[in-house]
Residue, then its C-alpha position, 0 to 999 in steps of 0.5 A: x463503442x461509439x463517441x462519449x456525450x458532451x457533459x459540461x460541469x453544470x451537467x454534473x453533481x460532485x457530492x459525498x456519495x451516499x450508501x446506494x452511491x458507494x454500492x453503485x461506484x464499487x459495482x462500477x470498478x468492480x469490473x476492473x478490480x474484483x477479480x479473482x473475487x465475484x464483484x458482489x464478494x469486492x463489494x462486500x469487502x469495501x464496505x467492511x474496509x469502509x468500517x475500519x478504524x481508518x476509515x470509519x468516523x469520517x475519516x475515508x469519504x467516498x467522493x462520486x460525480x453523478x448525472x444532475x437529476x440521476x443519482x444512480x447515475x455513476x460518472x466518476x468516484x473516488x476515495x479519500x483516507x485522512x491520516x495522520x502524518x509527521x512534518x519536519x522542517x527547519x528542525x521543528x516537528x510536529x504532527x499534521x493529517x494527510x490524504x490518501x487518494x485511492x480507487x479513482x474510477x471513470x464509468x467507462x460511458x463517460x470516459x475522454x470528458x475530463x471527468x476524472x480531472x473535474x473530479x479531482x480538482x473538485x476534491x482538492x478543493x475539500x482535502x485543503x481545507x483540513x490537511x497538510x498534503x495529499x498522495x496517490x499511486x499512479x497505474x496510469x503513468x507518470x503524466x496524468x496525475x502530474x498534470x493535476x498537481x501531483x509530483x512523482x517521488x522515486x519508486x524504487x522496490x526489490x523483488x525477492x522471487x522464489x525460484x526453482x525448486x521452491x517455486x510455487x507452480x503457476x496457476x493453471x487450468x484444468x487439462x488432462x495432465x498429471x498435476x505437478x509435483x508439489x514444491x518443496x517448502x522454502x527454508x529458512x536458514x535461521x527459524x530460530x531467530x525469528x517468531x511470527x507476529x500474530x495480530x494481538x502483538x501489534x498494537x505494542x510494536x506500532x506504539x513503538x514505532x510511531x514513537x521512535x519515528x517521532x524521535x527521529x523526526x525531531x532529531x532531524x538536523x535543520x538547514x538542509x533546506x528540506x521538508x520531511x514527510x511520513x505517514x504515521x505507521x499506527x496500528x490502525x494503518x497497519x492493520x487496515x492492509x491486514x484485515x483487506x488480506x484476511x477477508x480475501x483469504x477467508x473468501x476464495x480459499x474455503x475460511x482459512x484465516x491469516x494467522x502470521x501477520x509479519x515476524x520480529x527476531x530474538x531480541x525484539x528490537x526488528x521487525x517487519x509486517x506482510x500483506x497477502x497481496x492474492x491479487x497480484x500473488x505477492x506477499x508484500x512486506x508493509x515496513x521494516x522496523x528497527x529500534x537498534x542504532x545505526x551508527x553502532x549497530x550497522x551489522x546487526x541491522x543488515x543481519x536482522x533484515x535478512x533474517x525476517x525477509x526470510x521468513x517472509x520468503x517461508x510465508x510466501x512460500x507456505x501461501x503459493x505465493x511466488x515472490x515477496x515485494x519491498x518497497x523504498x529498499x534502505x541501504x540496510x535492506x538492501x544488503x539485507x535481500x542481498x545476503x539472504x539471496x546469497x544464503x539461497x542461491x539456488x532458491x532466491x532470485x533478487x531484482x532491484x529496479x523502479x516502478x515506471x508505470x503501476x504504484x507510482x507515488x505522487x505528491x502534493x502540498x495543499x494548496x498547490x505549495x511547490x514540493x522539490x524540496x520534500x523528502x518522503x520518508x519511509x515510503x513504504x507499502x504501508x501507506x497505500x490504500 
């Protein structure tokens, strides 16, 4: 491949990209983000993200640079979700907006020119005009977007992958081989103290959770000196990752749907919902909900997180998918992974480490303000896209 051409910024147009704009941008990265999917099936699946709740009305721009006088001239795009958050400080609450970054993307022949950081000190300029902060994920290490003005958060996860005989086999291709007998079904040791959430159920339980997280946030004490931050677990949030599952599962495995959306136990007070990550071949758990008190209640935490994340190993496993990812892992989480590892000895594998260099969370205050001293809560699964 031979040497980029110089561009300068006066080469260059950034603008809100138009619908041909957005077409020509999915086709770009396409190449990088499609698979398994056909590029004309991934584009088909942002555009029908793009009319989400989330993102429709304004609320997810789709930011290209392109060749000044070329409009179809891709250089480099990104997307941008405003999002409702919770603020606390000094023990005041309140509720501002947020961004997510996502999809950052350089056309390969504009690539080593800077272009992807014009882009984005340019879009920093737009989301502090009407935000409190901005986040992304980092897949290309901690130092880039650092640069820029991002500060990485801890990325801590836990891994519960199923093994042995409930293993599901890997992918292969065609040879003359007898195909390999068929796991047996993951089982969970309780079925009866779990249900499944269906997609109808959620709007109920996301009310309720983002009311009892605003509880918490008021009741955060002051004088610790530090700023707590959250994403808004809404309906429209939750079912935005549910709805990018659906379309995938629907395209590459002949119409069948996602039924199971995530599973609550007996007493309906937790709670958990998944993602069907086909991609990556996780099932990935959004968050995990409790409205039992943890000062009275410790125990009942921990035995209500190990009965979802069983049933959230079923559902991987039903799925051929070969382990379920939990991300910002709680000290009732936690133990909750450990006790169904220990349930499962022969079928569970537990691996806690951090992510150094994919999904990596990096923060900033608009405008640049210092973030050493924020806490990001609840920093889980549910606030990428």
């Amino acid at each position: 491949m031979g040497e980029p051409m110089a561009l300068s910024a006066s080469d260059v147009v950034l603008a809100e990209g138009t619908p041909e704009q957005r077409q020509l941008a999915w086709q770009l990265n396409g190449v990088s983000w499609a698979p398994p999917m056909p590029i004309d099936t991934y584009v088909a699946r942002e555009e029908q993200l793009s009319q989400h709740e989330l993102c429709r009305d304004g609320r997810c721009k789709y930011w290209v640079i392109y060749l000044k006088g070329y409009p179809r001239q891709i250089i480099a795009s990104c997307e941008t979700t405003r999002k409702t958050v919770l603020i606390a400080r000094d023990g005041v609450s309140r509720k501002g907006h947020g961004y997510a970054i996502a999809s950052v993307y350089t056309n390969p022949a504009y690539r080593r020119l800077g272009m992807a950081a014009f882009l984005l000190r340019r879009v920093q300029e737009q989301m502090d005009l009407d935000s409190d902060f901005s986040v992304l994920y980092s897949d290309i290490g901690r130092s880039y977007y650092s640069s820029l003005g991002w500060r990485v958060f801890p990325s801590y996860q836990v891994t519960l992958s199923l093994v042995g005989r409930a293993a599901p086999p890997s992918p292969t291709t065609a040879t003359s081989s007898p195909p390999p007998s068929p796991p047996v079904p993951f089982q969970h040791s309780q079925p009866a103290r779990t249900r499944h959430l269906k997609l109808e159920d959620l709007p109920a339980l996301c009310e309720q959770d983002e009311t009892y997280l605003a509880q918490q946030f008021a009741a955060l004490p002051s004088g610790d000196g530090m700023t707590h931050v959250a994403f808004s677990p809404s309906f429209a949030q939750i079912s935005w990752q549910l709805t990018r599952a659906g379309f995938m599962a629907e395209r590459l495995f002949g119409g069948k749907a996602v039924p199971n959306k995530g599973a609550i136990t007996e007493s309906g007070r937790s709670w958990l919902y998944w993602h069907h990550d086909f991609r990556e071949r996780k099932l990935k758990v959004l968050r995990i909900v409790s409205l039992l008190d943890e000062a009275t209640a410790e125990q009942q935490r921990i035995v209500d997180n190990k009965v979802l994340l069983e049933a959230a190993l079923a559902e991987a496993s039903a799925w051929g998918l070969p382990s379920v990812l939990v991300w910002d892992p709680d000290e009732h989480t936690t133990l909750g992974c450990k006790a169904a590892g220990n349930t499962h000895p022969e079928d569970v594998k537990i691996v806690f480490d951090e992510r150094k260099d994919k999904s990596v969370p990096s923060f900033r205050w608009a405008r640049g303000e210092d973030s050493r001293q924020t806490v990001w809560e609840d920093s889980f699964y549910y606030c990428w896209c």
